[in-house]
Rosetta silent file (secondary structure, phi, psi, omega in degrees, C-alpha in Angstrom):
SEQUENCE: XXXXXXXXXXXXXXXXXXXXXXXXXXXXXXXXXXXXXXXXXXXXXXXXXXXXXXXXXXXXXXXXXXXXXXXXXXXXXXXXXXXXXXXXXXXXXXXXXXXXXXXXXXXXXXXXXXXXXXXXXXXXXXXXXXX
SCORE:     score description
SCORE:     0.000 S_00000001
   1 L     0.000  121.466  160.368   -5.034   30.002   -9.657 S_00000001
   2 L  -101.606  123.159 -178.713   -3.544   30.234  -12.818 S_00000001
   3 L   -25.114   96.414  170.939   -1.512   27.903  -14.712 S_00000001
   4 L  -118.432 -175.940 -152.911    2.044   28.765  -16.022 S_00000001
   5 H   -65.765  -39.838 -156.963    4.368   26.923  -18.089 S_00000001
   6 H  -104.339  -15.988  155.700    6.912   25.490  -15.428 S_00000001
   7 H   -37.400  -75.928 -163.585    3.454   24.913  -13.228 S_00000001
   8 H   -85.820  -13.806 -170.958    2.213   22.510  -15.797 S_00000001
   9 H   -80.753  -31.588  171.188    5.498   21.137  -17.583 S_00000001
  10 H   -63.040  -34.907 -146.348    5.925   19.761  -13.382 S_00000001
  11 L   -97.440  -15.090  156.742    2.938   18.215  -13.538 S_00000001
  12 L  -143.805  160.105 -166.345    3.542   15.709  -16.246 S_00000001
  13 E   -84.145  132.071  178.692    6.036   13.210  -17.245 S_00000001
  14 L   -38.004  156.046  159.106    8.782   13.026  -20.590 S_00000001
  15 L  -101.441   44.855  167.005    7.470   10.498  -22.146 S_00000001
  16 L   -77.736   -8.971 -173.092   11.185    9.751  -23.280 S_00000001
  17 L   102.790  -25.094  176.947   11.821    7.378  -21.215 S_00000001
  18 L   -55.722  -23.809 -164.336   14.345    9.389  -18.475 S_00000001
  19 L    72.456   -6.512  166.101   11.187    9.081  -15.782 S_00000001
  20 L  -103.650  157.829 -170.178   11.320   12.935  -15.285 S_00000001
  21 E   -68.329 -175.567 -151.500    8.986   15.442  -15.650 S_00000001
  22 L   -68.095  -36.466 -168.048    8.582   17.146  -18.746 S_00000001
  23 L   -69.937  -50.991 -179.596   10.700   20.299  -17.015 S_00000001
  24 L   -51.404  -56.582  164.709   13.009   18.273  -15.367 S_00000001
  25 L     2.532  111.423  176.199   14.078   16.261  -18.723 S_00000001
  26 L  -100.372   -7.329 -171.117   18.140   16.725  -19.068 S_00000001
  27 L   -68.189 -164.630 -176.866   18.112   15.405  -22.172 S_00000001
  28 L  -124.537  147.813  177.912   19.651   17.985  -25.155 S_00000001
  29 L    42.815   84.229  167.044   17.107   17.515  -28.065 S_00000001
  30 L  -107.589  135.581 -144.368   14.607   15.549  -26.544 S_00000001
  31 L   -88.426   -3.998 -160.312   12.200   13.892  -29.102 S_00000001
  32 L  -123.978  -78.523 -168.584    9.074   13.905  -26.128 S_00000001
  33 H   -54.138  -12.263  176.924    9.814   16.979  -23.794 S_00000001
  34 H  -115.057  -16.610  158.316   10.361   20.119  -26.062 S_00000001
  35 H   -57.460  -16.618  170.282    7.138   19.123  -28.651 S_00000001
  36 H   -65.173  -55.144 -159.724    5.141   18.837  -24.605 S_00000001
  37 H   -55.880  -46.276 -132.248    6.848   22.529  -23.720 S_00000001
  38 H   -96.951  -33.718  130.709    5.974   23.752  -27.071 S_00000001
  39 H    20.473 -107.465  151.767    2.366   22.065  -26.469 S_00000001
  40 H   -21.562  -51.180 -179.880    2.035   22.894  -22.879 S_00000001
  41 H  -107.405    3.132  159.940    2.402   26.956  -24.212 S_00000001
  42 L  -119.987   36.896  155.454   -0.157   27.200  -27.408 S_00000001
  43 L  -117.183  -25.415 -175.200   -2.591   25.093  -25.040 S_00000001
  44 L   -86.020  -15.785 -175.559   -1.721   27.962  -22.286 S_00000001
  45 L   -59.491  -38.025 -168.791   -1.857   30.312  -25.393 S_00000001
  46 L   -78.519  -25.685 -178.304   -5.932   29.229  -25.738 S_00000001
  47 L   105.496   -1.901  170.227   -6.420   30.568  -22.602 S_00000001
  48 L   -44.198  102.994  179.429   -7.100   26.764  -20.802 S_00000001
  49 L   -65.714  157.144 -177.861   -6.823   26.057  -17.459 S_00000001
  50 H   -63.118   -9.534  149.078   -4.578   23.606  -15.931 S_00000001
  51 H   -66.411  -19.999  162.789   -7.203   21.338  -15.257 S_00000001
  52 H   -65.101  -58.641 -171.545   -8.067   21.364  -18.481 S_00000001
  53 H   -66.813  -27.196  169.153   -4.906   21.363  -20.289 S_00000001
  54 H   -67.308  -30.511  171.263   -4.190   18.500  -17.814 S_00000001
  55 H   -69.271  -19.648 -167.373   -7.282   16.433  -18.823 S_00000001
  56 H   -81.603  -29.332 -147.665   -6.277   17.261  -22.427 S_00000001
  57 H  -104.036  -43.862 -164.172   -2.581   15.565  -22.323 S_00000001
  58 H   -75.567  -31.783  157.342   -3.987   12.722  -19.817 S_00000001
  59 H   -37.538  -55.395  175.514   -6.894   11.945  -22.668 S_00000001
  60 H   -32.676  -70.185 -172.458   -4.050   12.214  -25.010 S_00000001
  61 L   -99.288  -55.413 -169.808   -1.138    9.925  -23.466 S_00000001
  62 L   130.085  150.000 -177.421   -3.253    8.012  -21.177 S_00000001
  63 L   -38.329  -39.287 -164.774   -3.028    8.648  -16.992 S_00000001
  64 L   -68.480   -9.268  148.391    0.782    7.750  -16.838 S_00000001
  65 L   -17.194  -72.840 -172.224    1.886   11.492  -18.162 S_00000001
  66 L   -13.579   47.324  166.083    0.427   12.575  -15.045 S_00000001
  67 L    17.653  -52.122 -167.548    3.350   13.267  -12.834 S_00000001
  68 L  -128.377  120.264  170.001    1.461   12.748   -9.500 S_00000001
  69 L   -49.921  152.530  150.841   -1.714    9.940   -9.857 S_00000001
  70 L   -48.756  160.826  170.194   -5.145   10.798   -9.547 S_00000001
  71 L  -113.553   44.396  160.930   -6.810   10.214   -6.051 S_00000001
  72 L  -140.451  162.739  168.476   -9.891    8.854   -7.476 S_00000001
  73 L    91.592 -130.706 -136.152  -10.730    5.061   -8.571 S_00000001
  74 L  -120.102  -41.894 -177.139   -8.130    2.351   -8.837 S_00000001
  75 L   -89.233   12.660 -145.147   -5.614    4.697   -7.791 S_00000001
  76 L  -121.906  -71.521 -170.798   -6.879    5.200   -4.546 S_00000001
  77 H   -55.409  -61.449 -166.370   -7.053    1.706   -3.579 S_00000001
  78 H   -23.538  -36.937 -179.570   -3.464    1.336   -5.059 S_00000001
  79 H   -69.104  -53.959  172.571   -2.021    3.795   -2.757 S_00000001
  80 H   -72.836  -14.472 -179.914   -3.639    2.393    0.229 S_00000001
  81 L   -73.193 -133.178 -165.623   -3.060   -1.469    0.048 S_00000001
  82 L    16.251  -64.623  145.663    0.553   -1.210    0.898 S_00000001
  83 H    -6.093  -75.003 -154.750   -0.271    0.751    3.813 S_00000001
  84 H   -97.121    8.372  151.317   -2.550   -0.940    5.188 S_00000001
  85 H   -70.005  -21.299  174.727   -0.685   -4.450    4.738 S_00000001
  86 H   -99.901  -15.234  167.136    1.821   -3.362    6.647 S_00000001
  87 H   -73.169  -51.364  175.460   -0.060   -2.160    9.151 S_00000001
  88 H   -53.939  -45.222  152.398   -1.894   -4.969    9.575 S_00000001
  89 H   -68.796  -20.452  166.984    0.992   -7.332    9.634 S_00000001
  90 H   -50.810  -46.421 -175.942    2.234   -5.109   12.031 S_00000001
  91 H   -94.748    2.434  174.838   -0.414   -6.120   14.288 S_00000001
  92 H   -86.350  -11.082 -158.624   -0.528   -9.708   13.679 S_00000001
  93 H   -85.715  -36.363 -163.478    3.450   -9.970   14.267 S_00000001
  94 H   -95.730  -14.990  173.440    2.287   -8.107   17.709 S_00000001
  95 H   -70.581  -48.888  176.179   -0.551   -9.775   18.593 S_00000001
  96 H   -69.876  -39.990  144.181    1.211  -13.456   17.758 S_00000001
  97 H   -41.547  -75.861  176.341    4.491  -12.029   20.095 S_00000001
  98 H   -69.246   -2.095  166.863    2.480  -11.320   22.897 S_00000001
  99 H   -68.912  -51.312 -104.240    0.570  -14.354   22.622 S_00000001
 100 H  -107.160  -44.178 -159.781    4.008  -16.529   22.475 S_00000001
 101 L   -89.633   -0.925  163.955    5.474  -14.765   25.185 S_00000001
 102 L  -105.183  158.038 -142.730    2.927  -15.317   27.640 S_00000001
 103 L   -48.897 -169.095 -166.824    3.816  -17.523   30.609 S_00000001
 104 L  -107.147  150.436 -175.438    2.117  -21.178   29.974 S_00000001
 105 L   -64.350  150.454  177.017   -0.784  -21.845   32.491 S_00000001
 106 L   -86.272  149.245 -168.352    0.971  -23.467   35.939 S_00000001
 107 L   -59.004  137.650  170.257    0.525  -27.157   36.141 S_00000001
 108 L   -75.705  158.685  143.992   -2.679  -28.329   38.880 S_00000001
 109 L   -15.062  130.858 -160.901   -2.128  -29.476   41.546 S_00000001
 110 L  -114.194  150.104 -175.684   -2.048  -33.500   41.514 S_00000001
 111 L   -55.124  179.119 -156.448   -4.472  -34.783   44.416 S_00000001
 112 L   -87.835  107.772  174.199   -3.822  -36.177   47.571 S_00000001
 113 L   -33.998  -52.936 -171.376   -1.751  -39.577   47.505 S_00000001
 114 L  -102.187   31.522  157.901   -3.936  -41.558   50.320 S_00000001
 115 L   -40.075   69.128 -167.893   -7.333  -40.499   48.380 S_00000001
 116 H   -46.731  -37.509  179.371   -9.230  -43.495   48.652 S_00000001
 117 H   -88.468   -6.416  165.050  -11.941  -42.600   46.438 S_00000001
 118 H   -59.859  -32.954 -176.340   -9.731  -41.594   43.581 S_00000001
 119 H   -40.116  -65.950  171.673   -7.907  -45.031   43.990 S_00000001
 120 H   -31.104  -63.573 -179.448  -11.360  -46.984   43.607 S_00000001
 121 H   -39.453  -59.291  176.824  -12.016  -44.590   40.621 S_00000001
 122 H   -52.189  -81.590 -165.241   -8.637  -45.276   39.244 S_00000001
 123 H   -38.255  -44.323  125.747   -8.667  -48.837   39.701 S_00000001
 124 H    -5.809  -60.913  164.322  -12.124  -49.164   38.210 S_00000001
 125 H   -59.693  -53.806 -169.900  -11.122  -47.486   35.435 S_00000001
 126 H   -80.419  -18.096  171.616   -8.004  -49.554   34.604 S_00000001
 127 H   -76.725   -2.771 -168.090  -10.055  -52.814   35.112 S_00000001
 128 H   -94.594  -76.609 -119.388  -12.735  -51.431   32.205 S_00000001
 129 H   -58.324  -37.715 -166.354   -9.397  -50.502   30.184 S_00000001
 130 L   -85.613  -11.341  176.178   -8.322  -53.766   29.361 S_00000001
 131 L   -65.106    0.000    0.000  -11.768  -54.845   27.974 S_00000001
């Protein structure tokens, strides 16, 4: 595929300050976007491919030119953390909600009134208690 001028002028950012690419750039005499254009077309002039001419400008400026980040590295992770925090909280919010909401165990049963040998037990028990 080969590279043309409105190809690669999308593909990186004014550095003017506006936040738009170098094509987009409304300003009228802009002191960053027309020395990129004019750039951008005696680098397309050498015969350079856009991966090239792109490595030459990000070497240049430094990654943030770059219009769209790389997907390698640092930038990778960067992308994906957000993601997958929300995903993740997603499932604790759904996990902790269906814990919350389920019914409570039913109370046991309490024994038999006229038990005799629980009484003994009981009684037993409350005479140790006071010791």
């Amino acid at each position: 595929m080969s590279a043309t001028q409105t190809d690669l002028e999308e593909a990186l950012t004014c550095q003017c300050g506006c936040g738009l690419t170098v094509h987009a750039c409304n300003h009228l005499q802009c002191p960053s976007g027309i020395p990129l254009k004019q750039e951008i077309a005696s680098e397309l002039a050498l015969g350079k491919t856009r991966e090239e001419i792109l490595s030459y400008f990000s070497g240049k400026y430094g990654e943030k030119i770059l219009s769209a980040p790389t997907t390698t590295g640092f930038n990778i992770v960067a992308w994906v953390t957000p993601f997958a925090v929300v995903l993740l909280s997603t499932m604790v919010i759904v996990l902790l909600t269906r814990r919350w909401r389920r019914p409570a165990e039913p109370p046991r049963p309490a024994p038999p009134a006229g038990d005799p040998k629980l009484r003994a037990r009981l009684a037993a028990d409350l005479e140790h208690w006071d010791e």
